[in-house]
N, CA, C and O of each residue as an XYZ file, in Angstrom:
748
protein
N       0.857     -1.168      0.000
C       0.000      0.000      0.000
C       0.902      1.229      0.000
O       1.753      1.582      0.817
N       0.451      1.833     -1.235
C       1.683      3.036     -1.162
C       1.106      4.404     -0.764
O       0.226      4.809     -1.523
N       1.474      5.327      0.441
C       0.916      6.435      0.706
C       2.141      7.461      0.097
O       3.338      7.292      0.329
N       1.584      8.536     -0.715
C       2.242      9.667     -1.175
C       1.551     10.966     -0.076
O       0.429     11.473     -0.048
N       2.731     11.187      0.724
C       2.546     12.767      1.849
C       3.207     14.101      0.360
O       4.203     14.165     -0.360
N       2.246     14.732      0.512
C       2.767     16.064     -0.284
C       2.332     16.916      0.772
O       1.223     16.963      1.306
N       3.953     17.971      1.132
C       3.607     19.002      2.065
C       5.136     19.681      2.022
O       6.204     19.140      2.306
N       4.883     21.030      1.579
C       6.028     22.172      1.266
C       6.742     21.612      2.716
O       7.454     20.642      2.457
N       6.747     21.890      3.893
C       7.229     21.593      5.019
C       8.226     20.144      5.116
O       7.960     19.115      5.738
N       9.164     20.374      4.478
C       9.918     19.081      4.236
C      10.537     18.310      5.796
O      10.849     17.128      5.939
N      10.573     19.228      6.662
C      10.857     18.281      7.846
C       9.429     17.337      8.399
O       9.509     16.294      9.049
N       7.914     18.127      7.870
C       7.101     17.507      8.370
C       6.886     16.164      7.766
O       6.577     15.126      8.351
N       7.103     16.359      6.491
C       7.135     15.205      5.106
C       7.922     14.002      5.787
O       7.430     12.936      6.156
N       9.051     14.340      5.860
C       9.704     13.234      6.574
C       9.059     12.860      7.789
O       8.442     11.798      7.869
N       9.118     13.333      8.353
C       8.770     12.906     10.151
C       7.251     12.266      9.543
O       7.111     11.117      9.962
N       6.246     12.654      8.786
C       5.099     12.011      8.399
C       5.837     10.790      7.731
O       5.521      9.782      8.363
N       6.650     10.503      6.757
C       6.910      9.745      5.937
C       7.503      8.671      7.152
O       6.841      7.700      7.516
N       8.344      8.878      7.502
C       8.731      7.913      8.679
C       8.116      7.138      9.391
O       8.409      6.022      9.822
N       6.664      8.185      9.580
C       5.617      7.665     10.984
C       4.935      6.255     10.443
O       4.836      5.120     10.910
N       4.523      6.892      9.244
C       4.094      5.710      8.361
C       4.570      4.261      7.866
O       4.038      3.155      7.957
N       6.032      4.787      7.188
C       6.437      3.198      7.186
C       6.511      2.623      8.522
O       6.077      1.476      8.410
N       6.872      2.866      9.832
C       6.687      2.594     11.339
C       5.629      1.800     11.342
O       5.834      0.692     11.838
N       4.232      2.078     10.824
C       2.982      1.612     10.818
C       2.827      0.875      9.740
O       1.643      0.633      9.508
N       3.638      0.394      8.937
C       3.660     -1.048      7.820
C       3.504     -0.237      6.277
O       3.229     -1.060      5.404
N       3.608      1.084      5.787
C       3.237      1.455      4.762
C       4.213      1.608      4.294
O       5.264      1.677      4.930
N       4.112      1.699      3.090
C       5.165      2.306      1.664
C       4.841      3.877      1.819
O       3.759      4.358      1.484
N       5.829      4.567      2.325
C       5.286      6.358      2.322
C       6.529      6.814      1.058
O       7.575      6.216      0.805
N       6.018      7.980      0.462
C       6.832      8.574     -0.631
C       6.411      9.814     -0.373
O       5.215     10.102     -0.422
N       7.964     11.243      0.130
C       7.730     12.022      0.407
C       8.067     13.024     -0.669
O       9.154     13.074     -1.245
N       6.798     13.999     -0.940
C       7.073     15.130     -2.534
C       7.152     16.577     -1.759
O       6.309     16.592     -0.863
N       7.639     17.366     -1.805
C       7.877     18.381     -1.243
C       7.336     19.824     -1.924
O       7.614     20.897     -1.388
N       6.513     19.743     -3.194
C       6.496     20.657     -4.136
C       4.559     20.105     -4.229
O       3.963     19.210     -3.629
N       4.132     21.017     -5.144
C       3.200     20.947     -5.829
C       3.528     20.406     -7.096
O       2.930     19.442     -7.574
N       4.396     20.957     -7.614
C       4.748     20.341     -9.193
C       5.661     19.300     -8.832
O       5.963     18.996     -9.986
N       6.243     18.624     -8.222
C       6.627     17.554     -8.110
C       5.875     16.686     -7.773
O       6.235     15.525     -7.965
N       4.783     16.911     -7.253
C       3.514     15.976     -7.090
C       2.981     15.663     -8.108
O       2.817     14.473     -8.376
N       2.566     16.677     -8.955
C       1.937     16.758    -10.244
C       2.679     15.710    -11.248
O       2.025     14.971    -11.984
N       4.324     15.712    -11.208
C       5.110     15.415    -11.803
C       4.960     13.745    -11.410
O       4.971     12.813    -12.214
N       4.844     13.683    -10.187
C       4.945     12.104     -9.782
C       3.753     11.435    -10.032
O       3.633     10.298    -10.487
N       2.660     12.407     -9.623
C       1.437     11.646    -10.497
C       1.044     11.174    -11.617
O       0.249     10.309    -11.983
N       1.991     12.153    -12.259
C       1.856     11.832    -13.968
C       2.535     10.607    -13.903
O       2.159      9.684    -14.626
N       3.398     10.480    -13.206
C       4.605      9.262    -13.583
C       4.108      7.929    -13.225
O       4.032      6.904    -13.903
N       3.685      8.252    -11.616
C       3.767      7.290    -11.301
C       2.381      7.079    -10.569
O       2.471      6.369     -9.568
N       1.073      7.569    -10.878
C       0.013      7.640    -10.060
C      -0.295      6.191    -10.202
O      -0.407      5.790     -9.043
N      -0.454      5.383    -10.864
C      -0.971      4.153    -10.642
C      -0.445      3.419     -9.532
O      -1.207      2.691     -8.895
N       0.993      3.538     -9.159
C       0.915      3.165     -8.003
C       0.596      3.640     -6.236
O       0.906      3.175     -5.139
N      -0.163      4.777     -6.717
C      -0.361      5.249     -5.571
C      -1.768      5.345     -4.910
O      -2.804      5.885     -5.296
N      -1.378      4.447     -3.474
C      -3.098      3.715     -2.909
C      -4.180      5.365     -2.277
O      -5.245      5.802     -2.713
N      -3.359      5.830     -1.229
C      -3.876      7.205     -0.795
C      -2.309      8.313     -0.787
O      -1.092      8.232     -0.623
N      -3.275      9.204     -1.057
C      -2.216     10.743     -0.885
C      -2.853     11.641      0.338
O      -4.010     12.023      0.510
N      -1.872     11.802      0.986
C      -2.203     12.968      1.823
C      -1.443     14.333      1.414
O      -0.324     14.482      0.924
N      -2.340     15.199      1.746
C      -2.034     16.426      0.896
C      -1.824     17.527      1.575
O      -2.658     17.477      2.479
N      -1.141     18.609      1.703
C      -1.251     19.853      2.490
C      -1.985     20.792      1.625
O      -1.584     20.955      0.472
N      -2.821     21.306      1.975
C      -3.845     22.263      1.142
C      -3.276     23.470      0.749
O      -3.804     24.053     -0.198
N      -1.999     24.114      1.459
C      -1.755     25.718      0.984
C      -0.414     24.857      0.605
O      -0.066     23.918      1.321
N       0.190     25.171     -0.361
C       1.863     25.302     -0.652
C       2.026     26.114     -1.657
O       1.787     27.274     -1.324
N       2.350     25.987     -2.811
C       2.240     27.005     -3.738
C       1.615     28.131     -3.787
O       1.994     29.302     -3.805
N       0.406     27.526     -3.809
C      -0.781     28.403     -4.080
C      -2.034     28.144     -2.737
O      -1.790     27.134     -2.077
N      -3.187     28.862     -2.332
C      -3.954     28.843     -1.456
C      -4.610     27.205     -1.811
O      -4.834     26.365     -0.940
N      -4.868     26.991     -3.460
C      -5.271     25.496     -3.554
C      -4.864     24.503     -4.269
O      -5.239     23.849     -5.243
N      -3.948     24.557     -3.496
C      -2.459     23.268     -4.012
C      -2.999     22.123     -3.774
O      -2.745     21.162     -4.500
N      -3.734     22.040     -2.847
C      -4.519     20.964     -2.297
C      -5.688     20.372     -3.116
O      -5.833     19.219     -3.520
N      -6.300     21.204     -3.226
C      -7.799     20.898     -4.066
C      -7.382     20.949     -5.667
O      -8.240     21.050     -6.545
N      -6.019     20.869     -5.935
C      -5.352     21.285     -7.515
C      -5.343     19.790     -7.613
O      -5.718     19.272     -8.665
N      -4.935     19.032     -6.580
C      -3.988     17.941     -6.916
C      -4.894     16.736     -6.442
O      -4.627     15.541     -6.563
N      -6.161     17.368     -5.809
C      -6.974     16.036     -5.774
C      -8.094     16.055     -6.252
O      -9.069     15.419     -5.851
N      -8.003     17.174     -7.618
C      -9.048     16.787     -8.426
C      -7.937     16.499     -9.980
O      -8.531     16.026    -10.948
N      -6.932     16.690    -10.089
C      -6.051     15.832    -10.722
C      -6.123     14.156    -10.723
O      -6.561     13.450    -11.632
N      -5.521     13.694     -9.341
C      -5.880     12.132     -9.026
C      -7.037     11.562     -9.243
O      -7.232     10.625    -10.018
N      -7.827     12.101     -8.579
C      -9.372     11.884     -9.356
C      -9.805     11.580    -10.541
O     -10.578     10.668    -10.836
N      -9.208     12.497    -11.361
C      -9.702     12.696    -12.564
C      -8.858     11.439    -13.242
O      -9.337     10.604    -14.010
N      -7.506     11.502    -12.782
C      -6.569     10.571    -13.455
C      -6.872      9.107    -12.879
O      -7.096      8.127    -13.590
N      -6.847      9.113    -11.579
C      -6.765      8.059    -11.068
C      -7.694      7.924     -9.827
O      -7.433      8.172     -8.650
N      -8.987      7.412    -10.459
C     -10.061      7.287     -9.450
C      -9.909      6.770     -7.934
O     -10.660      7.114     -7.022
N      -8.861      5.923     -7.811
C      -8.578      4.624     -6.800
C      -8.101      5.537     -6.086
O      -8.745      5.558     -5.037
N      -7.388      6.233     -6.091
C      -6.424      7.119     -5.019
C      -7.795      7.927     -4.105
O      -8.878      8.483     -4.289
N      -6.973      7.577     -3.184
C      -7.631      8.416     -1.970
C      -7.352      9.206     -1.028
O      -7.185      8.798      0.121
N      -7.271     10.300     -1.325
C      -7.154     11.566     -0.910
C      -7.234     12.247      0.039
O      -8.303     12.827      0.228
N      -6.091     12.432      1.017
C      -6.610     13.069      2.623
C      -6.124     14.662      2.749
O      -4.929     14.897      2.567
N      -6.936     15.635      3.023
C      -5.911     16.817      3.277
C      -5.645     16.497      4.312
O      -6.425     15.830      4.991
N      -4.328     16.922      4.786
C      -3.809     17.213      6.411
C      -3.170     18.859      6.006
O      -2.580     19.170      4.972
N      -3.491     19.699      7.119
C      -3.053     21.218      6.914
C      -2.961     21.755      8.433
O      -3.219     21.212      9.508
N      -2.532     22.922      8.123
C      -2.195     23.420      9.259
C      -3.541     24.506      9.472
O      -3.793     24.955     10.590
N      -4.621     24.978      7.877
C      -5.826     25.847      8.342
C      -7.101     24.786      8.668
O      -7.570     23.769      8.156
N      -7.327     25.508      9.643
C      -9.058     25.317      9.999
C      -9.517     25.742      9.363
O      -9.778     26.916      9.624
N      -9.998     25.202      8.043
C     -10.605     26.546      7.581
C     -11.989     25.667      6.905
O     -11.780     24.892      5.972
N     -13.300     25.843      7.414
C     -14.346     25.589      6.402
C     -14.964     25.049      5.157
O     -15.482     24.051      4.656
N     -14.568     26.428      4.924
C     -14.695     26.659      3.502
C     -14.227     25.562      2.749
O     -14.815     24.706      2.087
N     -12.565     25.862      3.097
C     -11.803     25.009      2.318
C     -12.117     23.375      2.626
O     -12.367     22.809      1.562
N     -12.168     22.558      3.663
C     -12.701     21.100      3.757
C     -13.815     21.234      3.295
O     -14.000     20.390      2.419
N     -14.865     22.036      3.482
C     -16.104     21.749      2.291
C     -15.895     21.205      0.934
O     -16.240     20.098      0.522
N     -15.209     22.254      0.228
C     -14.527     22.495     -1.131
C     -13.705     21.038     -1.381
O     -13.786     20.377     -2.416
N     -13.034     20.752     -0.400
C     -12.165     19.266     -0.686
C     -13.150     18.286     -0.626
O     -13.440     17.520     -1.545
N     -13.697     18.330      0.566
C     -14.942     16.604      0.457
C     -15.844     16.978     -0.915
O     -16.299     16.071     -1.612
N     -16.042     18.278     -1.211
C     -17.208     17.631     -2.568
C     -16.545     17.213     -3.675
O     -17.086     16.450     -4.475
N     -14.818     17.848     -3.899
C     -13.815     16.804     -4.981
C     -13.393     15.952     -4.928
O     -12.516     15.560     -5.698
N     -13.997     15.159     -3.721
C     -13.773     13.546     -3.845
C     -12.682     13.307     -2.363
O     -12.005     12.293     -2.199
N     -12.716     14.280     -1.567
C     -11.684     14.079     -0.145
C     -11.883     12.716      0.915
O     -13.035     12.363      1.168
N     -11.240     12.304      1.248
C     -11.823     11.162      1.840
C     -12.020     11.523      3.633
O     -12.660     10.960      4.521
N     -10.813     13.160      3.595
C     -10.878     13.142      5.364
C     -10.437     14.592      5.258
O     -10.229     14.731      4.052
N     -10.238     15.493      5.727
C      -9.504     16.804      6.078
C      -9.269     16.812      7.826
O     -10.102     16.859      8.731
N      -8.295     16.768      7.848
C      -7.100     16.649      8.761
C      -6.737     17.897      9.142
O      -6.494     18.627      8.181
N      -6.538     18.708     10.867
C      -5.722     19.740     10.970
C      -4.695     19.155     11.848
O      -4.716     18.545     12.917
N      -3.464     19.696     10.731
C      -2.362     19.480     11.677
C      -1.857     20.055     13.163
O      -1.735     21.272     13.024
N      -1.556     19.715     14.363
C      -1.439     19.916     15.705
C      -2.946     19.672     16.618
O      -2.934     19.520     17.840
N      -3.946     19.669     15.962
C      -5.512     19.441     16.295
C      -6.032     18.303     16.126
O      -7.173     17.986     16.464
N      -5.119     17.528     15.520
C      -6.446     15.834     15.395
C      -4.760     14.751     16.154
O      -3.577     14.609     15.845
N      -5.776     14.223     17.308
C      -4.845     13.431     17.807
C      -4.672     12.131     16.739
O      -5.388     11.721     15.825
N      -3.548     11.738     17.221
C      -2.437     10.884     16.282
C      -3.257      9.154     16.049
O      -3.206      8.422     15.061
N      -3.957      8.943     17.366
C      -5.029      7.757     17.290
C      -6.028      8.205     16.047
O      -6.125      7.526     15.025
N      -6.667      9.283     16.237
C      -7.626      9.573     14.954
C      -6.999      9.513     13.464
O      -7.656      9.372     12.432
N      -5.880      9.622     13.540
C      -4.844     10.073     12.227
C      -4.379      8.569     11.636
O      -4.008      8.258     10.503
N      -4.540      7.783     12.812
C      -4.118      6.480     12.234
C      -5.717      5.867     12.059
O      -5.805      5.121     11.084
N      -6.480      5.975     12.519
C      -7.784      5.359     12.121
C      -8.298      5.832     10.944
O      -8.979      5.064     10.264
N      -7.997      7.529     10.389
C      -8.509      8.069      9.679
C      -7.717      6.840      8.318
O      -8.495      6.260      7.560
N      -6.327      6.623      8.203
C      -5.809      6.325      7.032
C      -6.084      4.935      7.268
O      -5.772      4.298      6.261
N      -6.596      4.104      8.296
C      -6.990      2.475      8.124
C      -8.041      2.386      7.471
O      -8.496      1.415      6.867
N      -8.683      4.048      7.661
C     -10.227      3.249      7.267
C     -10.093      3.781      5.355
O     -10.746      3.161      4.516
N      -9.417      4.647      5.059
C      -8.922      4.870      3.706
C      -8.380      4.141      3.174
O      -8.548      4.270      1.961
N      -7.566      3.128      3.515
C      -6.891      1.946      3.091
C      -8.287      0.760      2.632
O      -8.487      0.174      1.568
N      -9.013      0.744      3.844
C     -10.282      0.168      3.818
C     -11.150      0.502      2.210
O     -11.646     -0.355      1.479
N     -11.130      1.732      2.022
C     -11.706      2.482      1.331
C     -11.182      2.020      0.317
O     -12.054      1.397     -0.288
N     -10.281      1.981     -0.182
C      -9.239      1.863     -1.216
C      -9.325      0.593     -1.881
O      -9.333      0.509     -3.109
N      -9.410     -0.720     -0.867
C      -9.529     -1.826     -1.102
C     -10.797     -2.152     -1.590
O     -10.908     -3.042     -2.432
N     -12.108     -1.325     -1.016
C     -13.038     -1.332     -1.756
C     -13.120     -0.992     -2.827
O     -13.660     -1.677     -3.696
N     -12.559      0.251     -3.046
C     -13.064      0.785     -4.834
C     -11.983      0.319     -5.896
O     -12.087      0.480     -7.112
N     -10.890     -0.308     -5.208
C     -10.246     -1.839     -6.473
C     -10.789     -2.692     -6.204
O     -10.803     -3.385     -7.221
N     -11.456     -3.318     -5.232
C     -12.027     -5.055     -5.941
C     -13.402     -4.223     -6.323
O     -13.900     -5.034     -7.104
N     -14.088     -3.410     -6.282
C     -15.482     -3.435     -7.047
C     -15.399     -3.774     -8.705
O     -16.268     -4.420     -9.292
N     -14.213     -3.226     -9.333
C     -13.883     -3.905    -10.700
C     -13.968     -5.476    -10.920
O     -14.393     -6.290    -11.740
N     -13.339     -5.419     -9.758
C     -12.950     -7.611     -9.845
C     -14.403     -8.347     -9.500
O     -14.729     -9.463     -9.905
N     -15.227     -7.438     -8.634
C     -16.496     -8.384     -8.316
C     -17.457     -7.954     -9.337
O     -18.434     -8.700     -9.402
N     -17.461     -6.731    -10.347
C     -17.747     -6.604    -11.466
C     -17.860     -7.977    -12.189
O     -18.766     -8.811    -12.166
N     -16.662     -7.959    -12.841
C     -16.070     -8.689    -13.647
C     -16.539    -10.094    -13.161
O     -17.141    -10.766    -13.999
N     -16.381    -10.533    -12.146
C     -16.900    -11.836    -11.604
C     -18.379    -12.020    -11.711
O     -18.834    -13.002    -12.296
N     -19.127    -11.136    -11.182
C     -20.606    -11.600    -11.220
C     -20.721    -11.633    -13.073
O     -21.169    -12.675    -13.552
N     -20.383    -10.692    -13.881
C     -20.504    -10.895    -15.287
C     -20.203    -12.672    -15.718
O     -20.862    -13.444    -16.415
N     -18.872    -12.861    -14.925
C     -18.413    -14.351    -15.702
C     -19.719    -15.284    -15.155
O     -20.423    -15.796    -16.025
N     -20.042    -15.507    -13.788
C     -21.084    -16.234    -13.512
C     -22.312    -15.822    -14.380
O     -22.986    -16.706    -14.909
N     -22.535    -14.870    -14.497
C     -24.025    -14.367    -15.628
C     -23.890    -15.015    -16.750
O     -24.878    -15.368    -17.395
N     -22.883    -15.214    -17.064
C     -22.525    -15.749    -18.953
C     -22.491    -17.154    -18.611
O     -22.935    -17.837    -19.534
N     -22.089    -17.871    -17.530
C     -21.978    -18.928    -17.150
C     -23.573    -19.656    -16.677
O     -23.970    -20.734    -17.121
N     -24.351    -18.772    -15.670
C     -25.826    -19.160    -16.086
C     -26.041    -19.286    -17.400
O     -26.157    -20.375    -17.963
N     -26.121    -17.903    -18.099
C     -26.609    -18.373    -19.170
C     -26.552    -19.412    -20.013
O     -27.296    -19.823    -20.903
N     -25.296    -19.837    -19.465
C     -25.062    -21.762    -20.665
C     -25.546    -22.384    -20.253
O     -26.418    -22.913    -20.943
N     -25.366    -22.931    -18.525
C     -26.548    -23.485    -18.202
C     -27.618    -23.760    -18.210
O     -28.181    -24.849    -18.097
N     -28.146    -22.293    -18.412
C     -29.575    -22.225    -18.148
C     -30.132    -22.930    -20.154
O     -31.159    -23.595    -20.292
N     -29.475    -22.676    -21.026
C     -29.216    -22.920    -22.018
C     -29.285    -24.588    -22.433
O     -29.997    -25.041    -23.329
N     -28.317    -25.425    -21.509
C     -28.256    -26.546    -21.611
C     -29.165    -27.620    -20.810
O     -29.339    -28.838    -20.836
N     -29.654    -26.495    -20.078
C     -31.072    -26.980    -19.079
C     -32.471    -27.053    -20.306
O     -33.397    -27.844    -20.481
N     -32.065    -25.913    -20.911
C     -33.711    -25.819    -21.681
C     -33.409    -26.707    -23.001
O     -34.320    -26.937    -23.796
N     -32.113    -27.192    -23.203
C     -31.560    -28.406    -24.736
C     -32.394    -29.983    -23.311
O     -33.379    -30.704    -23.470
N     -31.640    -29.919    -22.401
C     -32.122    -31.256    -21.553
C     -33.654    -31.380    -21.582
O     -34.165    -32.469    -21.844
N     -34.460    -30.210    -21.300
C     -36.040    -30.553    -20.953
C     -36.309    -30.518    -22.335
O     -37.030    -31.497    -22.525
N     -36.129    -29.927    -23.426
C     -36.495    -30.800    -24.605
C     -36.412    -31.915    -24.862
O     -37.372    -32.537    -25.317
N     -34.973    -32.583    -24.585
C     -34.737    -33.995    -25.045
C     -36.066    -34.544    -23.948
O     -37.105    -35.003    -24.422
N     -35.911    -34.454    -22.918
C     -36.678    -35.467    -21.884
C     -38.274    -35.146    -22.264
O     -39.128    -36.030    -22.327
N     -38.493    -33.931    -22.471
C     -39.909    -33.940    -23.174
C     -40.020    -34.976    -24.518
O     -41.170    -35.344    -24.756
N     -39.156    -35.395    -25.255
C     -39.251    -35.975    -26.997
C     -38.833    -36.932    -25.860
O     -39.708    -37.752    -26.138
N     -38.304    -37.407    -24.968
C     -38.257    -39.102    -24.519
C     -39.654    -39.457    -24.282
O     -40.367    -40.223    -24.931
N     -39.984    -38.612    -23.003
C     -41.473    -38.549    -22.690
C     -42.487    -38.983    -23.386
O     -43.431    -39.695    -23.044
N     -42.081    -38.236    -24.948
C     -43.230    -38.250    -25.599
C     -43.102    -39.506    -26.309
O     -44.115    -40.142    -26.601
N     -41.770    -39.978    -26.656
C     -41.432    -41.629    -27.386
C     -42.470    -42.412    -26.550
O     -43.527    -42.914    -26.934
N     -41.866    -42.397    -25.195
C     -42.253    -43.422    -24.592
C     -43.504    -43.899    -24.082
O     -43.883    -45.037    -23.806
N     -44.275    -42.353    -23.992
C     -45.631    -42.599    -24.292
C     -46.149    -43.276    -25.266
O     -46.845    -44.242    -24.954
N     -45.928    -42.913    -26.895
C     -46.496    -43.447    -27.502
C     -45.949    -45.082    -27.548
O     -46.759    -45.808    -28.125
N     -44.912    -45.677    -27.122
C     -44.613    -46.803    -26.819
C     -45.728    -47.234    -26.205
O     -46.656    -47.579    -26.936
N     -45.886    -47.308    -24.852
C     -46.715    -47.629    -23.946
C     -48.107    -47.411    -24.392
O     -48.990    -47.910    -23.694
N     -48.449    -46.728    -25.469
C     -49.644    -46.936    -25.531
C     -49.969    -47.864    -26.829
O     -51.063    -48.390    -27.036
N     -48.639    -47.987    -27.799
C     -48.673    -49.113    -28.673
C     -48.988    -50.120    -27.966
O     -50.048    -50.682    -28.241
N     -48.073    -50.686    -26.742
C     -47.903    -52.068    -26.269
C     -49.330    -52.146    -26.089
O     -50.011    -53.076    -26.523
N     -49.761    -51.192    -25.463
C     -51.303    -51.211    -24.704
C     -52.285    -52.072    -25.503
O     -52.739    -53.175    -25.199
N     -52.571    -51.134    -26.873
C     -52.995    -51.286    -27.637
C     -52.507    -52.753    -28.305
O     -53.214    -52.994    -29.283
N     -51.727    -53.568    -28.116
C     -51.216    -54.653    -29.197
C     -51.317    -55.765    -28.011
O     -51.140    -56.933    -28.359
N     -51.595    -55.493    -26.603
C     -51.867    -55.948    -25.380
C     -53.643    -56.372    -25.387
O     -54.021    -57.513    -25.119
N     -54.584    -55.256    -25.734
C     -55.956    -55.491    -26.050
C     -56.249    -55.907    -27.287
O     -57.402    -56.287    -27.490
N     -55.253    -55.929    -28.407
C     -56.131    -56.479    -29.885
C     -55.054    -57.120    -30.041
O     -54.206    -56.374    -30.530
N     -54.573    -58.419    -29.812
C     -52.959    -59.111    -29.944
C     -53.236    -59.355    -31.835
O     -52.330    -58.999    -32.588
N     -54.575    -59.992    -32.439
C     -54.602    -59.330    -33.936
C     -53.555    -58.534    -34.862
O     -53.165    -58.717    -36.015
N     -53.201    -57.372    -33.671
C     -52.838    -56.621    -34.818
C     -51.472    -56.290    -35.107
O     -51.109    -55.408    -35.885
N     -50.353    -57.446    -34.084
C     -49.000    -58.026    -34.976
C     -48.473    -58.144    -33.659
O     -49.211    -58.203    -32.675
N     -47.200    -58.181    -33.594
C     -46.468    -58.740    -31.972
C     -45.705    -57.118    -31.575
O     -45.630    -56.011    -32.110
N     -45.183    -57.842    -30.191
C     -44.648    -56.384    -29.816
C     -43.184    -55.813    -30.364
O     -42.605    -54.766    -30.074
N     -42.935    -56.511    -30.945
C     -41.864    -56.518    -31.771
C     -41.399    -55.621    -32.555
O     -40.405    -54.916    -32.727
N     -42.917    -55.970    -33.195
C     -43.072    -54.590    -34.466
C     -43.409    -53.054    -34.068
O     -43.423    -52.084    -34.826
N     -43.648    -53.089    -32.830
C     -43.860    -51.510    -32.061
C     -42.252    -50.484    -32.307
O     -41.181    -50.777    -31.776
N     -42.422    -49.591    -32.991
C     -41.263    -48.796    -33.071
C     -40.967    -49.103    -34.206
O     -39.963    -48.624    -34.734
């Protein structure tokens, strides 16, 4: 599981990047806005969640780069962590697809690790929904042969049915008028 921290604050990057592999993750620390941009282009497919600092460059470095991933790469899941309280701005991020907005020195470190288990959680959901896609389709095509080779079977057993009726009612018949040849000749 690979987490990408983007945050101008390069001592925080690290000390975040650190905390994380500590806690079993792949962390990759970008220090820029355009080096984010740059790594996304490169390398977004491998990246499970990003946490993001909302001001660096620009006031929305943050909301730049996670409606980028989004757009590019649906699977990624997106956390701001920042240093503003600010409203407005976590409004603005959860309706582009945010999974959490985070203030840095204000959300204890238990919440910070639950917040990214349950994003990981998250994550794992919106890659296998493709695979259980894809699976219920193969079983659908797979009824359908069945169901296919079910309705070839109740034909045949209907045309046995119906042989063997008229058998049984030959014998019947060659049983009450023996006259009219042996059972031999039935069929």
């Amino acid at each position: 599981m690979k987490i990408l921290v983007v945050d101008d604050q390069e001592d925080f990057t690290r000390k975040q990047c650190d905390w994380l592999r500590e806690e079993g993750y792949d962390a990759v620390g970008i220090y820029s806005e355009k080096e984010a941009r740059d790594y996304l282009t490169e390398k977004g497919g491998d990246i499970s969640i990003a946490i993001i600092d909302m001001y660096m460059e620009s006031k929305d470095s943050g909301l730049k780069f996670i409606r980028l991933a989004k757009e590019s790469y649906p699977w990624i899941v997106p956390i701001v962590m920042t240093g503003h309280a600010d409203f407005e701005n976590a409004a603005k991020c959860m309706e582009d697809g945010c999974f959490s907005y985070i203030v840095k020195g204000e959300t204890p470190i238990n919440m910070i690790r639950q917040t990214i288990r349950k994003a990981v959680e998250h994550h794992q959901l919106i890659t296998a929904l493709p695979r259980i896609r894809s699976g219920v389709e193969e079983l659908n095509d797979q009824f359908k042969e069945f169901n296919k080779w079910i309705n070839k079977m109740s034909f045949s057993i209907q045309r046995l049915e119906d042989e063997l009726s008229l058998i049984i009612t030959q014998k019947q018949d060659l049983e009450s008028n023996p006259d009219k040849g042996s059972i031999s000749d039935v069929r």
